[in-house]
SESEKE-573922 format. One line per field, with one value per residue (C-alpha): residue number from 1; residue in one letter; x, y, z. Coordinates in nm, 2 decimals, padded with zeros to 4 digits. Layout:
SESEKE-573922
seq <- [NUM_...];
type <- [a_...];
east <- [X_...];
north <- [Y_...];
up <- [Z_...];
//
This chain:
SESEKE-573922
seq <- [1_2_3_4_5_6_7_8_9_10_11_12_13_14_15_16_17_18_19_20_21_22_23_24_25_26_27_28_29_30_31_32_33_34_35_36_37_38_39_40_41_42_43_44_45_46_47_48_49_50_51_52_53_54_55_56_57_58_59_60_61_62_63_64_65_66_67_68_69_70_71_72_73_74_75_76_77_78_79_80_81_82_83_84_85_86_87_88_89_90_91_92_93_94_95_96_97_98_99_100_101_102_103_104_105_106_107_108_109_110_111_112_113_114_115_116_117_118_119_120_121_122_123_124_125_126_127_128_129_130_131_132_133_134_135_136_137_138_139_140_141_142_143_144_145_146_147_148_149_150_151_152_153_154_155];
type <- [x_x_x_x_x_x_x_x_x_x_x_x_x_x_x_x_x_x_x_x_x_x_x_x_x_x_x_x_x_x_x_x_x_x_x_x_x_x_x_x_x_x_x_x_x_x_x_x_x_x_x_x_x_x_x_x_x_x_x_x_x_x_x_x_x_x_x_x_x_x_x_x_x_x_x_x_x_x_x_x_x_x_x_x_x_x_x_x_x_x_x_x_x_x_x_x_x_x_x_x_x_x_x_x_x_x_x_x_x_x_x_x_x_x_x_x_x_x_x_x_x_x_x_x_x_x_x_x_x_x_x_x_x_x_x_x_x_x_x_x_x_x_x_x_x_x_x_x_x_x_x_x_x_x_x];
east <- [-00.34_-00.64_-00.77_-00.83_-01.15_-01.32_-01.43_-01.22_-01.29_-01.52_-01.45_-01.13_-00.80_-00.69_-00.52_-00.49_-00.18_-00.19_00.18_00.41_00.15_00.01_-00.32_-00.44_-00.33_-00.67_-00.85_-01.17_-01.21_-01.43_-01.22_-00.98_-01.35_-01.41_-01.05_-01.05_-01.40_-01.26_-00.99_-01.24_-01.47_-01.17_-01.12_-01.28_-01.47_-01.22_-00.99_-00.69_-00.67_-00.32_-00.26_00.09_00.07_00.28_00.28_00.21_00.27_00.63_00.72_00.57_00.85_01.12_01.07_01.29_01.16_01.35_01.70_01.89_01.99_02.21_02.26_02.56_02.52_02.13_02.00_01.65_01.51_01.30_01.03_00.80_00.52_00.16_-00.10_-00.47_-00.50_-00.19_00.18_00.28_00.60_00.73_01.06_01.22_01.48_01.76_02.10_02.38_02.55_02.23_01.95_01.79_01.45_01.41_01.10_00.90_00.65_00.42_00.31_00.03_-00.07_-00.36_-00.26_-00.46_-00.44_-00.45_-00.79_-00.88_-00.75_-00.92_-01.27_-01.23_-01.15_-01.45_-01.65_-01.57_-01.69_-01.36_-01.26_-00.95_-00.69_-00.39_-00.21_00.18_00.43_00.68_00.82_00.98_00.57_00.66_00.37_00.23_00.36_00.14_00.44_00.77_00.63_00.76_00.42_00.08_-00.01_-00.38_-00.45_-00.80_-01.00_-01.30_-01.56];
north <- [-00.15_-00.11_-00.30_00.00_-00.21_-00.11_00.20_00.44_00.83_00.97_01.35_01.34_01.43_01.71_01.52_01.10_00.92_00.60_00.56_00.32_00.11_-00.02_-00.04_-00.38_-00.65_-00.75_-01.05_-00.81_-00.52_-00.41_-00.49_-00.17_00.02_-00.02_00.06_00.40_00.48_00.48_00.71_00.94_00.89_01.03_01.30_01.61_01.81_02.04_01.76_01.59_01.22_01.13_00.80_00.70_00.39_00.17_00.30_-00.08_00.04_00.17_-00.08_-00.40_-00.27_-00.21_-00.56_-00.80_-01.13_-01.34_-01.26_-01.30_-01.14_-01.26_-01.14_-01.35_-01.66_-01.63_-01.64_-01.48_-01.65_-01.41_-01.42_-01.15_-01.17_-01.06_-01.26_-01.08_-00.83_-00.85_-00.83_-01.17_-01.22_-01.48_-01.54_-01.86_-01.81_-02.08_-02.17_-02.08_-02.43_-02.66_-02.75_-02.69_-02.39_-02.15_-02.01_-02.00_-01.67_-01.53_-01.16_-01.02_-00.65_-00.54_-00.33_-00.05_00.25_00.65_00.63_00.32_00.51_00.83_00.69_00.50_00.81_01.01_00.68_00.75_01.13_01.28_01.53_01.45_01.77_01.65_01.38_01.35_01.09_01.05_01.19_01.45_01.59_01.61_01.57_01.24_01.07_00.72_00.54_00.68_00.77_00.52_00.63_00.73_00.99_01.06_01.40_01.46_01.67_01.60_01.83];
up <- [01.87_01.66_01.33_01.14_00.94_01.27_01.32_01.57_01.71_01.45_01.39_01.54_01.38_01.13_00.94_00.90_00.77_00.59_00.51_00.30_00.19_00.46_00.29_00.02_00.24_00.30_00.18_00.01_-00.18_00.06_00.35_00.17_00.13_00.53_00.61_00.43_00.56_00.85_00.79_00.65_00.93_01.20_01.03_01.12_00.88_00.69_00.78_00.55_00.47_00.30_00.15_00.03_-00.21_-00.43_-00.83_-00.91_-01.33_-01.20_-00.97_-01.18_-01.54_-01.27_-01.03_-01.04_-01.07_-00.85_-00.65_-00.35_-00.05_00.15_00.55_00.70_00.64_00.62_00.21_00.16_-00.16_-00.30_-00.59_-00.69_-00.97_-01.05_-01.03_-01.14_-00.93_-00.70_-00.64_-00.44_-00.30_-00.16_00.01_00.12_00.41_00.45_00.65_00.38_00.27_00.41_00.27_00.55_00.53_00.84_00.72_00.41_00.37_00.11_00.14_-00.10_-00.19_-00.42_-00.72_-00.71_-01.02_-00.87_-01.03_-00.83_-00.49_-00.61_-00.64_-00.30_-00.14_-00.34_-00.23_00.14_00.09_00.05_-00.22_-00.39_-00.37_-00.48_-00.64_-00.61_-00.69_-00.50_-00.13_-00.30_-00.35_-00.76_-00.97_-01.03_-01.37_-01.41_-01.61_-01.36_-01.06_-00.76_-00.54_-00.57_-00.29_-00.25_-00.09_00.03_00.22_00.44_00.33];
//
């Protein structure tokens, strides 16, 4: 296991991954600036760094507010909303017919535009080759798009 805010094997793969959105759950801005420096700085020269993010403008006109899912007799309570700069969302869990909370959690991920991802990739010294939308690897559309996917190369 390895905090990827730390650096890690300089010059060392073809190609790095940074899937799903596992990237903006950091406290700082530059927390995200260290962790994608480091993805640059494993990659060998001629080497690929592919980022797949959330399409905040998508997913924010197509988020539900607040619902429900139920699993047995477990209800997940859960609200979603933007506050500045980031999607919070925050799910209560509870014993179906009791008052009674299991667990209360908040997770919180930075909205960051294509733009925003580009420059921190052309910040870490990576040259932007691609942009797609979705898994699909269609063309990326800023208003329908579900992801942003940030192909770059290490030059």
């Amino acid at each position: 296991m390895h905090d990827i805010r730390e650096p890690f094997n300089h010059n060392n793969f073809s190609a790095v991954f940074n899937l799903f959105t596992s990237f903006g759950y950091f406290e700082t801005m530059e927390e995200d600036e260290r962790a994608l420096q480091n993805m640059a700085n494993a990659a060998l020269s001629n080497g690929y760094v592919v980022q797949d993010y959330l399409n905040a403008d998508s997913v924010i006109s197509q988020m539900p507010q607040n619902y429900i899912e139920e699993r047995g007799d477990i209800h997940f309570n859960i609200e979603k909303l933007v506050e500045g700069k980031k999607i919070l969302k925050r799910i209560n869990v509870e014993q179906a017919g009791s008052s009674v909370r299991l667990g209360e959690f908040q997770e919180e991920v930075q909205i960051y535009s294509a733009d925003d991802l580009m420059a921190l990739h052309r910040q870490a010294g990576l040259e932007v080759v691609e942009v797609l939308g979705d898994y699909h690897l269609n063309a990326y559309e800023p208003n329908f798009s579900p992801r942003i996917i940030v192909v770059s190369k290490k030059n």
